[in-house]
Phi, psi and omega in degrees: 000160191272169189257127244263347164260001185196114180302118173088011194244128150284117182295138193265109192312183178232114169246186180309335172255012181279143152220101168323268175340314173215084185326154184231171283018167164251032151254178317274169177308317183251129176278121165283162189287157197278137158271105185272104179292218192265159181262124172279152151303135176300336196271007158286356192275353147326302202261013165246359184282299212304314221273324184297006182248313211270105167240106140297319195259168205246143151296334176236121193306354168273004193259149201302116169323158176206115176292133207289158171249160188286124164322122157286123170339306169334314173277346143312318186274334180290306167335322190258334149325320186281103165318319182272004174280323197212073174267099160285138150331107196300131128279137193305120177329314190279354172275012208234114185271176172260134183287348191243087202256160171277170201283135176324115158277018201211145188278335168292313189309328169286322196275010174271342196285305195299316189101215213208127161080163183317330216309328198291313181313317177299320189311329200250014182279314173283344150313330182244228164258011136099332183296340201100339180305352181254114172218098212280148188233147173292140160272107173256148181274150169276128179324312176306331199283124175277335184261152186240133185243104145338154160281099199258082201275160193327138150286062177215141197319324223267325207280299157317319183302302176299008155044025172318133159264123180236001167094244141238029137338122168218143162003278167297001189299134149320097186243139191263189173044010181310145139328101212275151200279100165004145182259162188254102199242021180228141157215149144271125183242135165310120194286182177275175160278349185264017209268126184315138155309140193256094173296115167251145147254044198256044164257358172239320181257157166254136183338177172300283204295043203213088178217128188264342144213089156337106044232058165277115210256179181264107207274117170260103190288134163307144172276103177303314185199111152222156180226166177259141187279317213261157167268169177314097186130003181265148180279342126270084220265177199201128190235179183225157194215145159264124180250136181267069190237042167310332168239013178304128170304148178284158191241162187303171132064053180015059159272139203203142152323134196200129161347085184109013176239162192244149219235144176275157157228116182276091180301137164247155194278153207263131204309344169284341173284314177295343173272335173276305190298343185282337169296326189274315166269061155023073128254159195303163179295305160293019142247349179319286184286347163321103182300129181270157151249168170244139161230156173227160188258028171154192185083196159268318185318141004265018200267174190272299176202051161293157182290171183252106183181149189343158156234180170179105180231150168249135160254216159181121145039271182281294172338338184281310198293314187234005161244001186229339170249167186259148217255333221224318237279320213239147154283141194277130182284146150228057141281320175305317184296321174328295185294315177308330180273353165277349198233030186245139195263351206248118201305318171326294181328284195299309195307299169320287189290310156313319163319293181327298222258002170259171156340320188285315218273001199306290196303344134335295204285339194265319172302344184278330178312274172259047160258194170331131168299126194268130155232152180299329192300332179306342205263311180289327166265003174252014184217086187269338178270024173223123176209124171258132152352108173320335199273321180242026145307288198291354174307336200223037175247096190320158169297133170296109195241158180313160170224152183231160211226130172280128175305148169249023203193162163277109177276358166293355189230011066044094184208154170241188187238133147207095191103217162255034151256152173234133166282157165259143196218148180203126193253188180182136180259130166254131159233147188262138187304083179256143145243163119351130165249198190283339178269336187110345193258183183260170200204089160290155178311158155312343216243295178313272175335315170276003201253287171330318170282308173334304174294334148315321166290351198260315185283323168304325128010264174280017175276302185273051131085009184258105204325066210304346150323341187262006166285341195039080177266121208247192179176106164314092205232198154173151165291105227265269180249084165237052182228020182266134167017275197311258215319317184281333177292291216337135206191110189344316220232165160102168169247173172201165195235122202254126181223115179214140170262161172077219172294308164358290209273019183280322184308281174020289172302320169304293151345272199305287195314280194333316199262018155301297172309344186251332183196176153302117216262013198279146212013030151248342169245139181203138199242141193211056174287141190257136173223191183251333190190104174295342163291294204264312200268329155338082175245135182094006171298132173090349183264034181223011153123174197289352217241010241265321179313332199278332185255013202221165196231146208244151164221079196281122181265013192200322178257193177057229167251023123095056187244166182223150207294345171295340188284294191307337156311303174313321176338306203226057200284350206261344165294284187331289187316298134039265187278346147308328190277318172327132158312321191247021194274170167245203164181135182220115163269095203248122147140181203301139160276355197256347159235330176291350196256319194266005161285317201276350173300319199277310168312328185285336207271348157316301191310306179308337176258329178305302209277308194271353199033085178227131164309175173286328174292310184283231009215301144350256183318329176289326186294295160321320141324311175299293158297341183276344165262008177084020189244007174219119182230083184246146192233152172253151177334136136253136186161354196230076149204000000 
């Protein structure tokens, strides 16, 4: 119920086990008294959640950096799908505004929506296409023109799938602020005759130059083992994988796999998608594999995070295609509608995609940003009269980047037998990514999806009786972030309360294994994972030491009392306190930040005003606090992309 001194604040129940008075566990005995640091404004706990996910740096200055990558759309959109994700506080109906509202068609509306001066504009920029560009133009028809030509637009699904509004778009529309045409920074040059033969792996390995730190190559791990955690019939499915990285090179600055750290995996885009686009701009087949030279006039592109300056590198074609740009990830920019609109033979065609990239077309293009998820190939059938030059497709195609997965283990103690050697094994839970494509069928992730198909092969394999080791099923990896939040917190001693929903919870289990080897984790761990259906959706059951009913709390967003892991934080609001007060206490939040993490951040912070009689400003600033001392630590998940 809401509380009855503070608008938005929920009262935290009272159970049978609440004791106000005396916090449970009962160590230690005495709460030392609370320190209200200076009062942060509430609405700053954004920008302090946000900075606690963006971790790039190592605790120890010799281990290699990892440059942080830009969130795919794709995790936005899973986010805001993701039911369990984004279980809000009930509000009174006439209070609920719509979080999508549409974009303005009209040029006064944007500037009553933006206000006067940049400032306003910058705000919305990442929302939009980031340039600075909206400033919406009226489409006027030309005076000159005696005839008015309609826009006769394409007839084909992919084209219908994109719901363009266009308006009184004609032929003839004046269109202003067009998009000056890319510059052209990719060439395929033809090798000599004197040039060495040329090896690709590339269906299994990624070229040399695909190194996320130099001059560390990407390391290919064996699949040692994998299975699906979820049962049939789950609305998601999520697998586990044994990784084999028993000869991964050693690296500067004594780095090691470590508890709570996440491994990159450089996923390649899937050979049907690199084959429809090679169709769709007709290039031939017996050059498609052909060795190339690549030359560039600057950037990083085709490297992960190489310096930025020229290459001439040898390739090919299906290497470009499937290890360096991303085909699916990103919403379409517009220099690609530019370039599409220069290489479009059909006067409709090209007018519509010019139209995109202009003034006129802004609220259009923004609808296109943030509608249904855009792939280039969709984009290629819905404009068949556009086949632009591979080279200078992929100039204006974002890089294809790693995506990264939280060890689900302790890796220090991880070991297999084989023979009279022990492999070092290193584990991780994948849930795989879906959305609608434009055909009706589903459209996996880049990451998720090759990670799935690997493991179908590994269990069909062994469904027919077959080894699946002689398959030598590889995963492109490298040791990624084990300097992030979860890993750098993480601490023998002390208790903590582990809360994840989904995939979230696989770093956890590693947690749980470690303070296994040292002691009993029964009132020192508490575990609170969220699912959707404990029949179907449970992953990792039975997998958390012998103790496991006494420390872990089931939480059903579909079965059961129908709760989401922020109900169980209130649940257990006199334990939250608790473990905030403790010298050595944690809290570790694992799963989407944009809905699960800021529900149980809004419980902890109800538990704070309840438990502590503190207003919404201190209770803000006691919270903040908290994280700046390492005791409250939420991250979003690896494991979905």
């Amino acid at each position: 119920m809401a509380h009855p001194n503070l608008k938005g604040h929920t009262c935290c129940p009272e159970t049978a086990t609440s004791h106000p008075h005396d916090p449970i566990p009962s160590e230690p005995k005495v709460i030392s008294h609370i320190h209200v640091p200076s009062i942060v404004p509430i609405e700053h706990l954004a920008d302090s959640s946000a900075n606690s996910v963006n971790y790039t740096s190592s605790s120890n200055p010799e281990s290699p950096l990892t440059p942080a990558t830009e969130p795919q759309i794709e995790d936005y959109l899973e986010e805001l799908k993701d039911e369990d994700a984004i279980a809000i506080d009930p509000v009174p109906l006439h209070q609920r505004r719509s979080l999508l509202q549409p974009v303005p068609s009209d040029p006064k509306e944007v500037k009553q929506l933006l206000g006067e001066g940049e400032e306003n504009r910058r705000l919305i920029e990442k929302a939009c296409c980031g340039k600075g560009c909206c400033k919406l133009e009226a489409l006027e028809l030309d005076p000159e023109s005696k005839d008015h030509l309609p826009v006769i637009v394409p007839d084909n699904d992919a084209f219908r799938n994109l719901q363009l509004k266009l308006g009184a778009l004609s032929l003839d529309s004046k269109l202003t602020r067009t998009l000056d045409l890319p510059a052209e920074n990719v060439a395929f040059v033809p090798l000599n005759d004197h040039s060495s033969p040329y090896e690709t792996c590339v269906h299994t390995h990624p070229p040399s130059f695909v190194t996320p730190h130099p001059p560390y190559e990407v390391f290919p791990a064996r699949v040692h083992h994998a299975r699906e955690l979820t049962k049939p019939g789950a609305e998601k499915r999520t697998y586990h994988f044994d990784l084999d990285v028993t000869d991964y090179p050693e690296e500067g600055g004594n780095v090691d796999f470590v508890v709570g750290g996440a491994i990159g995996v450089c996923a390649p885009n899937s050979d049907e998608i690199i084959d429809e686009v090679f169709d769709l701009l007709g290039v031939l087949r017996f050059v498609r594999d052909k060795p190339i030279t690549l030359r560039t006039n600057g950037g990083r592109w085709p490297t992960i995070w190489g310096d930025d300056m020229p290459r001439e590198l040898i390739t090919t074609r299906r290497e470009v295609l499937t290890w360096c740009s991303d085909l699916q990830s990103y919403p379409p920019t517009k220099p690609l509608f530019r370039l599409l609109a220069e290489h479009a033979g059909a006067p409709n065609e090209k007018q519509i995609l010019l139209y995109l990239a202009s003034a006129q077309g802004q609220a259009a293009f923004c609808d296109l940003r943030a509608g249904p998820h855009l792939t280039i190939t969709q984009l290629l059938h819905a404009f068949p009269s556009s086949k632009p030059p591979l080279s200078r497709l992929v100039s204006v195609l974002s890089t294809l980047m790693p995506r990264f997965y939280s060890l689900s283990q302790d890796p220090s103690i991880s070991c297999q037998r084989d023979g009279t050697h022990c492999r070092r094994i290193i584990e991780m839970a994948v849930t795989v990514h879906e959305n609608p494509n434009w055909r009706g069928g589903p459209r996996k992730g880049v990451g998720s999806g090759f990670m799935e198909r690997t493991a179908q092969k590994f269990i069909a394999a062994s469904d027919s009786g077959v080894d699946p080791r002689t398959l030598d099923l590889r995963v492109p990896m490298f040791r990624g972030l084990m300097a992030n939040p979860l890993a750098r917190e993480f601490c023998m001693e002390g208790p903590m309360m582990l809360v994840g929903s989904g995939v979230g919870i696989a770093p956890f289990r590693g947690f749980v294994h470690r303070r296994l080897k040292s002691e009993n984790v029964t009132n020192k761990v508490w575990v609170v994972q969220g699912i959707r259906d404990s029949l179907l959706d449970e992953i990792y059951s039975g997998d958390w030491g012998v103790q496991e009913q006494r420390i872990k709390t089931i939480v059903q967003s579909r079965g059961g009392k129908h709760e989401y892991v922020q109900d169980a934080v209130r649940h257990q609001a006199d334990l939250v306190w608790f473990l905030l007060n403790a010298l050595d206490g944690r809290i570790f939040v694992c799963g989407s930040a944009k809905g699960m993490g800021e529900g149980v951040e809004r419980a902890v912070l109800d538990v704070i005003i309840d438990k502590g009689k503190l207003n919404g400003d201190e209770a803000a600033a006691f919270l903040e606090g908290k994280k700046k001392e390492g005791q409250y630590i939420a991250v979003s998940c690896h494991g979905r992309a």
